[in-house]
N, C-alpha and C positions, 0 to 999 in steps of 0.2 A: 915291791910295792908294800909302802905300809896300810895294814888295814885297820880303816878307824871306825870301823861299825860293822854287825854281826846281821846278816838279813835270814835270821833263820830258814824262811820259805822258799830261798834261794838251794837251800842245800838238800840237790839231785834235781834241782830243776834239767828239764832238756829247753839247749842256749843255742838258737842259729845265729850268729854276726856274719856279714858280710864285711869282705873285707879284715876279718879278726887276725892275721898274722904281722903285719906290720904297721907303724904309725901307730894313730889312737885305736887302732884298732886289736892291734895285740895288745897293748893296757888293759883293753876291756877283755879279752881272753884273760888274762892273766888274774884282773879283778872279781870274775865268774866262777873261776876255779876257785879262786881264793872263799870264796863261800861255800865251796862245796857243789857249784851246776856241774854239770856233763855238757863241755860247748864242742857245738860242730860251728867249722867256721869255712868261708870261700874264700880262694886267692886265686890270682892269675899264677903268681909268682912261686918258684918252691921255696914252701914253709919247712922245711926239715931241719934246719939250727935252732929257729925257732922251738918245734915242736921237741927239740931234745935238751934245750933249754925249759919247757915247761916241765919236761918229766920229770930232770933233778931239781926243780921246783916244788912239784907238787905228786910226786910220785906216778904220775898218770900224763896220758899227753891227752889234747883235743882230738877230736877228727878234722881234720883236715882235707879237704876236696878241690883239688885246683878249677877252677871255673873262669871262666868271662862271665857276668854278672848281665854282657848286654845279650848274651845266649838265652832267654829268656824258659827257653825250655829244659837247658842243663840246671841255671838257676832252683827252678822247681824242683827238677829232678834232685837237687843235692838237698834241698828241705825235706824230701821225703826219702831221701837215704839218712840223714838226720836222726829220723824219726825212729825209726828203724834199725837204729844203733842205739836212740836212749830214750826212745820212748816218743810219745808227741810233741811236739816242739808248742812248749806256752810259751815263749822269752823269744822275739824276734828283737833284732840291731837292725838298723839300717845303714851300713855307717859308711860304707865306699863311696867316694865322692872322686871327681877331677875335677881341682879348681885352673886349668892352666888356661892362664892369661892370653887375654887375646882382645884388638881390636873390632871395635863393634861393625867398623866399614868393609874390615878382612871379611868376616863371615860370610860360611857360601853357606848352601841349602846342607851338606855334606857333614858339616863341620857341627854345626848346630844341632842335626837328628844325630850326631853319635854323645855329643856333650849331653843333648837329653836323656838320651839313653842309661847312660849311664846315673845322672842327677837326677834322674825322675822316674820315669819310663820302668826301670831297675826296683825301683822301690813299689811301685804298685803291685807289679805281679808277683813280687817275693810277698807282700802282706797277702795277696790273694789269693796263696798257695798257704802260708799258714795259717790264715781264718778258716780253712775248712777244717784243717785238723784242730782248732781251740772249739771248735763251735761242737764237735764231736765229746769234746772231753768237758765241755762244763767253762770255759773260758781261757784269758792268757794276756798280755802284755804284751805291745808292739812300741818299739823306740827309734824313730825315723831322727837321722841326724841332719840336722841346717845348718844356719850360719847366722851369725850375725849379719852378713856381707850386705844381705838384701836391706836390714835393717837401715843402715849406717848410708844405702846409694852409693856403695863404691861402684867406680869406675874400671876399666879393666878385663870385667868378666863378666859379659853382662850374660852372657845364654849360662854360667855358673845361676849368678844371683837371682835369674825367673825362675829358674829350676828349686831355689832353695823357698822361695817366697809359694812354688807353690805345694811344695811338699806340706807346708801349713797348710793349706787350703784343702788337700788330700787327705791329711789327718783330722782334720774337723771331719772332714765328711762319714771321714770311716769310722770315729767315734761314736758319731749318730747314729751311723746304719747300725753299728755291730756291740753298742750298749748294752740290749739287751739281752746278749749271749753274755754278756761279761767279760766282754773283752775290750781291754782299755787301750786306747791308741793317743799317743804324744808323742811331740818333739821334743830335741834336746838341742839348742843353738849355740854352739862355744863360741867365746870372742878366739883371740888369736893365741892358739896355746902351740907352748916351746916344743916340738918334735926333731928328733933328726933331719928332717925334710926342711922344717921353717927356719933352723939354724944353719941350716948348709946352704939353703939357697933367696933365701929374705931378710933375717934377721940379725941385721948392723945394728951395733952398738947405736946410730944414731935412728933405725928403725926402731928400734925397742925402746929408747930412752921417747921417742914422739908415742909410741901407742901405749906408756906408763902413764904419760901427761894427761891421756883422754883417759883411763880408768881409775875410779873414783880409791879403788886398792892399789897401791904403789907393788905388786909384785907381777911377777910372771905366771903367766896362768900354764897349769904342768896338768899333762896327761894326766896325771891320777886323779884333778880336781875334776876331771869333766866324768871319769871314771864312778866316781862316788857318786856324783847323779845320776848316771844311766842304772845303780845298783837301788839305788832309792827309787824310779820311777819302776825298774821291772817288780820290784818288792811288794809285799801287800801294807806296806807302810804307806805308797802311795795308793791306797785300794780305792780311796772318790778323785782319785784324778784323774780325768778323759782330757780331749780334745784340747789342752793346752801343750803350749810352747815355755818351757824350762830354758832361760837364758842363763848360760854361766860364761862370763865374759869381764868380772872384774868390775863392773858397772861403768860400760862403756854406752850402752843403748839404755830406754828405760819403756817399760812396759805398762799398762795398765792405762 
């Protein structure tokens, strides 16, 4: 990953990402290190090529904690094992998602509480295990990941896209309550960016050449661009920015 900006206050941050070993999610491991954090991250899956890829990287590997993220009590548990390896965790990711498709009519009761689970459900109680430790230390940064999906009304995924639409609504709110500690809470909504996942199982040359057509930039949105916002939102570069939604998507949606 090339790095195009220095976030000084990044370097020795303590960095929990969920989800940080593969997909965007190891980009954002990779682009944490690259400033200098100490990231601990959760995967279901073993991380260990990974994590010995980071080392001749960057001389050092993450912590890595295999987790189910819908375990809600391991979840906690690994933020404050986290903590406890590099200090108090100020840098919260949100970033595990399951977007798999599925009709609206299929959905049973089953299907829907594990998809929230994970999309939503996931995200509150990992913020509400690290706000006790930022509110302790003076404050911290939290970066819930969405989606454009809800924006745009695709079809498809529809218990994905309430979950993303309300993960907004959960970061407003937490920015409110938890301001005054100093702790900033935002989203970060990518449009459709190239992963090994999107390229192996969605994106045709004529899928990619139609979602060029809707973004107002003619290229492909790459892991590292959504990387470099999530580095700028945890920064104190963005230190007056709360309760907003950071779209980077090629200017497929438009905000404001």
């Amino acid at each position: 990953m090339t790095k195009t900006a220095t976030f000084h206050d990044l370097d020795g941050a303590s960095v929990f990402i969920t989800g940080g070993g593969s997909g965007i999610g190891a980009f954002l491991t990779d682009g944490f290190m690259a400033q200098g954090a100490n990231v601990a991250f959760v995967q279901r899956s073993d991380a260990s090529e990974f994590l010995d890829e980071m080392q001749e990287k960057h001389g050092r590997k993450p912590l890595s904690i295999q987790c189910d993220i819908t375990d809600i009590a391991a979840l906690q548990a690994a933020i404050e094992q986290a903590a406890n390896a590099h200090g108090t965790v100020t840098v919260l990711v949100n970033n595990a998602a399951n977007d798999q498709r599925h009709e609206a009519l299929d959905v049973d009761e089953s299907f829907w509480d594990w998809s929230q689970a994970i999309n939503l459900k996931a995200y509150f109680f990992a913020c509400q295990a690290a706000i006790k430790g930022m509110k302790s230390v003076g404050g911290g940064t939290i970066i819930n990941f969405s989606s454009i999906s809800y924006m745009m009304g695709n079809a498809g995924y529809v218990s994905y896209t309430t979950a993303n639409s309300g993960i907004n609504g959960m970061t407003r709110s937490l920015a409110r309550e938890f301001g005054p500690d100093k702790i900033r809470v935002n989203a970060l909504a990518p449009g459709w960016v190239m992963t090994d996942k999107q390229k192996e199982m969605w994106a045709t040359p004529e899928a990619v050449a139609g979602q060029l057509d809707r973004q107002c930039l003619k290229e492909p949105i790459e892991p590292a661009d959504i990387v470099d916002a999530a580095l700028f939102l945890a920064s104190s570069s963005s230190r007056m920015m709360t309760g907003q939604a950071l779209v980077v998507d090629g200017g497929v949606v438009v905000t404001g």
